[in-house]
Backbone bond lengths (Angstrom), bond angles and torsions (degrees), N, CA, C in turn:
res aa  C-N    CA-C-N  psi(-1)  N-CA   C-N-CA  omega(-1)  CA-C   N-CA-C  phi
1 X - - - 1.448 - - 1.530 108.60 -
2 X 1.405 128.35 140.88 1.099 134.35 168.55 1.815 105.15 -71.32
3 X 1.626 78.87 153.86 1.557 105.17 165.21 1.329 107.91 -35.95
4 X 1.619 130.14 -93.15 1.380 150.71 171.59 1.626 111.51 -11.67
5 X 1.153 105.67 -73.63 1.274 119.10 153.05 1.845 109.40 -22.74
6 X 1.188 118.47 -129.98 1.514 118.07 155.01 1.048 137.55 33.37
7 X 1.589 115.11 -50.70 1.001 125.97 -143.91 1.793 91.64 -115.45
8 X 1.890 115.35 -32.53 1.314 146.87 179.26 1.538 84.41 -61.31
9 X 1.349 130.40 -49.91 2.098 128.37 -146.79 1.604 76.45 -89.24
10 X 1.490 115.44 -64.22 1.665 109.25 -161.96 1.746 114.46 -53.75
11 X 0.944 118.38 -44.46 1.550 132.62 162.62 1.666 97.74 -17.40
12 X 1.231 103.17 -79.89 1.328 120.04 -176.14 1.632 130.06 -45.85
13 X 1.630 101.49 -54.74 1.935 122.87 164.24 1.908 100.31 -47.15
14 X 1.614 119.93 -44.27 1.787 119.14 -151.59 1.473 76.21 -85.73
15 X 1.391 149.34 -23.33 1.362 143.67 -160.12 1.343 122.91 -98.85
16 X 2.009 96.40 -7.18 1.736 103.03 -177.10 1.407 109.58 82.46
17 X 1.368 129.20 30.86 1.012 113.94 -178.07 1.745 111.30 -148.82
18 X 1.194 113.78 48.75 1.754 127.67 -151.28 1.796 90.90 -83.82
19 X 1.543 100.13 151.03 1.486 100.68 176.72 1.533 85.73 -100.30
20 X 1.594 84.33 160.68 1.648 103.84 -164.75 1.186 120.28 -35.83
21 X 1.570 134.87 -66.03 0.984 143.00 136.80 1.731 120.43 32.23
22 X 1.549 95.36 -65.96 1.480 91.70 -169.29 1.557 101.51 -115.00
23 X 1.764 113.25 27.04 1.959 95.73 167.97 1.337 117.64 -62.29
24 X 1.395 137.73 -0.74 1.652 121.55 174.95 1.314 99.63 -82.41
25 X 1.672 129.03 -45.60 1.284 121.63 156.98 1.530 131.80 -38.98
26 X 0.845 114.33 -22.64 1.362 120.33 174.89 1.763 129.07 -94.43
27 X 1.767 86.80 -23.84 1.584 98.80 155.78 1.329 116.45 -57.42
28 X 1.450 116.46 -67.88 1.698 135.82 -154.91 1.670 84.09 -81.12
29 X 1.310 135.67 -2.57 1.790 125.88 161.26 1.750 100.80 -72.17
30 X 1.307 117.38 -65.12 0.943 113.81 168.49 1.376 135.31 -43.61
31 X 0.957 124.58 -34.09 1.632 124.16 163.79 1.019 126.68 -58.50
32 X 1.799 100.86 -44.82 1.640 120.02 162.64 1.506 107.34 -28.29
33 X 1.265 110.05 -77.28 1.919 144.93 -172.73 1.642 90.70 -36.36
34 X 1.207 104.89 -62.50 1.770 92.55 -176.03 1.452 131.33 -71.70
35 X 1.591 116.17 -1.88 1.380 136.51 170.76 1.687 119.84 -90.74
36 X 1.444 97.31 -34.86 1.552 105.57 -169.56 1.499 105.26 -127.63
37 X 1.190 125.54 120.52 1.765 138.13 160.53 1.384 115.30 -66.87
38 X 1.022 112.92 55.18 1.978 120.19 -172.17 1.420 106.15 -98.09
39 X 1.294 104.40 172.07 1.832 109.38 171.02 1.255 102.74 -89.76
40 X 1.191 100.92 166.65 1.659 114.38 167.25 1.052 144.71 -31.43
41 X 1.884 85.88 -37.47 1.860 103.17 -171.19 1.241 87.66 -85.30
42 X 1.350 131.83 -38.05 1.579 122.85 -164.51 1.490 113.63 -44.89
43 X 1.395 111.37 -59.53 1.205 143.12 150.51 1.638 111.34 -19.99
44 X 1.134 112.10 -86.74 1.463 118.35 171.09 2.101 107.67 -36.30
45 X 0.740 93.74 -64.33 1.802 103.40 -174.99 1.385 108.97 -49.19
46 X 1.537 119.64 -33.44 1.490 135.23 -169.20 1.429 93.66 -85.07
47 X 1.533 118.00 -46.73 1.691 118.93 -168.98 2.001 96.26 -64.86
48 X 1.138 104.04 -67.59 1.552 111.82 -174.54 1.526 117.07 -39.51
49 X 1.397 100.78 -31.85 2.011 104.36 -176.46 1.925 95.87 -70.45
50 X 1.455 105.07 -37.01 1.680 112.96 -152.41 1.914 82.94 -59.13
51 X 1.721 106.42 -60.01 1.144 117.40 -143.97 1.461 97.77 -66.59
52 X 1.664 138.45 -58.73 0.881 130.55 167.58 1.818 130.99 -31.49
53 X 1.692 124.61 -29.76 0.844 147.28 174.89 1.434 131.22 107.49
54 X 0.744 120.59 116.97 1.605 139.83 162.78 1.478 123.69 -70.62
55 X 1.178 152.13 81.08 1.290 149.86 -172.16 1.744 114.67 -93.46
56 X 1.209 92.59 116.22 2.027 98.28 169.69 1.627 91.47 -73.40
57 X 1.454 77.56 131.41 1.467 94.29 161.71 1.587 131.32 -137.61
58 X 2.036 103.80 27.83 1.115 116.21 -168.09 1.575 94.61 -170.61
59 X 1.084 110.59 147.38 1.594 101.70 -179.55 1.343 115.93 -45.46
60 X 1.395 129.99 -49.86 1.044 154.06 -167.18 2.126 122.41 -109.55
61 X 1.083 96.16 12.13 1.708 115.91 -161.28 1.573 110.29 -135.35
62 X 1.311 121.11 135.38 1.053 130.90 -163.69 1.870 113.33 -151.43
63 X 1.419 98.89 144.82 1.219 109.07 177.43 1.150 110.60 -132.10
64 X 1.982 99.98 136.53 1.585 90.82 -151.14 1.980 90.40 -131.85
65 X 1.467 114.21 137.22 1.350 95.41 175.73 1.430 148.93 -53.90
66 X 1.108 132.22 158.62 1.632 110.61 162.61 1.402 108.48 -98.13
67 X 1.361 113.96 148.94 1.852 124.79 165.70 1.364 114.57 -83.49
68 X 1.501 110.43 160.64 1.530 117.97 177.65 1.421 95.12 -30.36
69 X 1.103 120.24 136.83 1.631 110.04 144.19 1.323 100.92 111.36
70 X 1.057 135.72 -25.24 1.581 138.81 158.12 1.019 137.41 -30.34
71 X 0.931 136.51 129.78 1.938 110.79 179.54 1.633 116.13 -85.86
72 X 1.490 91.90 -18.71 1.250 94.13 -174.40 1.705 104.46 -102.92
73 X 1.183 128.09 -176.97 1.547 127.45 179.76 1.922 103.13 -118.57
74 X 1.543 108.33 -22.52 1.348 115.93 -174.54 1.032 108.37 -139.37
75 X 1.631 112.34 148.82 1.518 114.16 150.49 1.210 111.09 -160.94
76 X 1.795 105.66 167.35 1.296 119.13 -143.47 1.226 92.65 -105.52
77 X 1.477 121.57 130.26 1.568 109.91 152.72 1.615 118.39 -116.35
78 X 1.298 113.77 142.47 1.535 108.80 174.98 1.965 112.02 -99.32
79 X 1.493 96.51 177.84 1.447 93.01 168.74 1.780 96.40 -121.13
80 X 1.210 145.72 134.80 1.136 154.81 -146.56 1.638 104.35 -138.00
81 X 1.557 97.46 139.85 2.209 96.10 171.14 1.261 109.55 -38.12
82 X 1.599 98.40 143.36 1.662 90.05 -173.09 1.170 110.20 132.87
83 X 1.578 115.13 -56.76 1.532 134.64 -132.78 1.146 101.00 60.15
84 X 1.947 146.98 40.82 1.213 99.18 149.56 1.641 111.34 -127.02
85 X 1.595 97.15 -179.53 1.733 88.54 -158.38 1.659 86.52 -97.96
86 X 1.234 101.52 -168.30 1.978 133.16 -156.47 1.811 85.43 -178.75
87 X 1.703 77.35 126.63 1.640 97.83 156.28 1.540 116.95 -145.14
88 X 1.217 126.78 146.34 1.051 161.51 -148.15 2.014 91.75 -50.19
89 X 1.054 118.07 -34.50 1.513 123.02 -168.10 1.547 100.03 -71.11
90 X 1.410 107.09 -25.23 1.878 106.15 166.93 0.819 145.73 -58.80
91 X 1.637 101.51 -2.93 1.703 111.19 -174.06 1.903 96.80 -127.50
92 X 1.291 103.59 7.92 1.633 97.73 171.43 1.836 112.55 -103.69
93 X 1.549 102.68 -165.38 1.687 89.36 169.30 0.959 120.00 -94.25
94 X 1.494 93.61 138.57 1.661 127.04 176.25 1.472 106.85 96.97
95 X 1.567 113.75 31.38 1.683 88.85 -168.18 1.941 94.32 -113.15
96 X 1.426 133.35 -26.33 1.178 82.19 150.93 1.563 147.43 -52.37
97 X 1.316 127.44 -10.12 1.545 87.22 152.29 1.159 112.12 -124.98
98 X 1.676 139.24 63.62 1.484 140.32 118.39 1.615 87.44 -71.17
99 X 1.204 134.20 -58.43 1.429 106.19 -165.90 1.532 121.92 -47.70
100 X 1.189 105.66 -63.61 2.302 107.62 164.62 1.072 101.64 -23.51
101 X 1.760 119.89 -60.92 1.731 96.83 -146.07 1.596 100.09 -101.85
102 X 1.424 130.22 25.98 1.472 123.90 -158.38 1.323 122.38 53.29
103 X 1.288 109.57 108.26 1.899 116.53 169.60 1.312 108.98 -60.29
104 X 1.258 118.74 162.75 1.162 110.33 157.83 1.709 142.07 -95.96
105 X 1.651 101.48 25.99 1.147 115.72 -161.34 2.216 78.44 -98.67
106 X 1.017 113.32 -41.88 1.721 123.29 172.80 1.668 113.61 -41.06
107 X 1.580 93.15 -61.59 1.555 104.79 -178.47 1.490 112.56 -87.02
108 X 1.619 130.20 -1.89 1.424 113.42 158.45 1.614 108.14 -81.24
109 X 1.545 116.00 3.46 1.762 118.58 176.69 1.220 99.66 -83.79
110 X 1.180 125.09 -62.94 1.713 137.24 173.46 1.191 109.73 -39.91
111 X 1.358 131.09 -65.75 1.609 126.61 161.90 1.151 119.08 -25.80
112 X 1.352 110.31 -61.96 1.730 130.63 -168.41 1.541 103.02 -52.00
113 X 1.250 106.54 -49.19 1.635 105.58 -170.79 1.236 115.86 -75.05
114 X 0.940 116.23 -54.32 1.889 131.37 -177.05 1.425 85.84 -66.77
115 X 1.659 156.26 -44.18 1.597 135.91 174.45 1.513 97.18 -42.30
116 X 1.209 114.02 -66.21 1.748 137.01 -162.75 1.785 94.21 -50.83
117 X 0.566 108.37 -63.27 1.918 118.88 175.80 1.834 114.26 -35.39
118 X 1.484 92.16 -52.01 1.496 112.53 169.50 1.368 127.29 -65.52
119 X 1.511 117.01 -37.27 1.107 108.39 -171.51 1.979 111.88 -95.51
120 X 1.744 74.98 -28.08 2.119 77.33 169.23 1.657 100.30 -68.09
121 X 1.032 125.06 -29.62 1.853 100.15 -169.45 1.644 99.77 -93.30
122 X 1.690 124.86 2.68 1.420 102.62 150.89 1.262 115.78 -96.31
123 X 1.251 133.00 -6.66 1.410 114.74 169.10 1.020 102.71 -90.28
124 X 1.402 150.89 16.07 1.351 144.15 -179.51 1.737 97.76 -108.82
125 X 1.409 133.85 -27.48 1.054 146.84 -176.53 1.686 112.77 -92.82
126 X 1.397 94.14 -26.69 1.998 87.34 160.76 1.834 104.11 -109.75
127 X 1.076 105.27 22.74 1.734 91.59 146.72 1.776 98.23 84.63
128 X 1.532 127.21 8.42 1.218 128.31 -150.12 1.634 91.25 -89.74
């Protein structure tokens, strides 16, 4: 799925208004909302990375998209001792402080998982 695209569905999920499709996404948004005091766009940028896709590609390792406007097209996030994650935007400019305040290349991983969490325990709860 394109950026534009993505970014058009997530628009909609940060606004309360998700087509069916993506209400488990819109659950694990909300959880987000009660963990993190961000703006909208943060929000929006975090929804658009989830929806476009995020792929594990390591137990612990993740590849997360870039949006229009990125410089980059990818990035890596890890999960680190601790439980906490590090992504790849931490070692470029300006990323100590996306690291302080959480990037959103981190929290479209957190999204991603807790969606994935949601939708296996409803198909596990309608018997699928």
């Amino acid at each position: 799925m394109d950026s534009a695209t993505a970014l058009s569905i997530a628009r909609r999920i940060v606004k309360g208004q998700p087509p069916a499709e993506y209400d488990e996404l819109y659950a694990a948004l909300l959880e987000l909302k009660v963990s993190f005091s961000k703006p909208e766009s943060w929000f929006l940028k975090t929804t658009a990375r989830a929806i476009i896709g995020v792929k594990q590609v390591g137990e612990k390792h993740w590849i997360v998209p870039g949006l229009q406007g990125d410089y980059y097209g990818l990035y890596n996030v890890w999960l680190v001792r601790g439980g906490k994650y590090r992504c790849d935007c931490h070692n470029r400019l300006f990323g100590s402080s996306r690291e302080k305040s959480v990037c959103t290349h981190v929290a479209s991983v957190i999204l991603s998982r807790r969606w994935v969490e949601l939708k296996r325990s409803l198909y596990q709860f309608q018997g699928r």
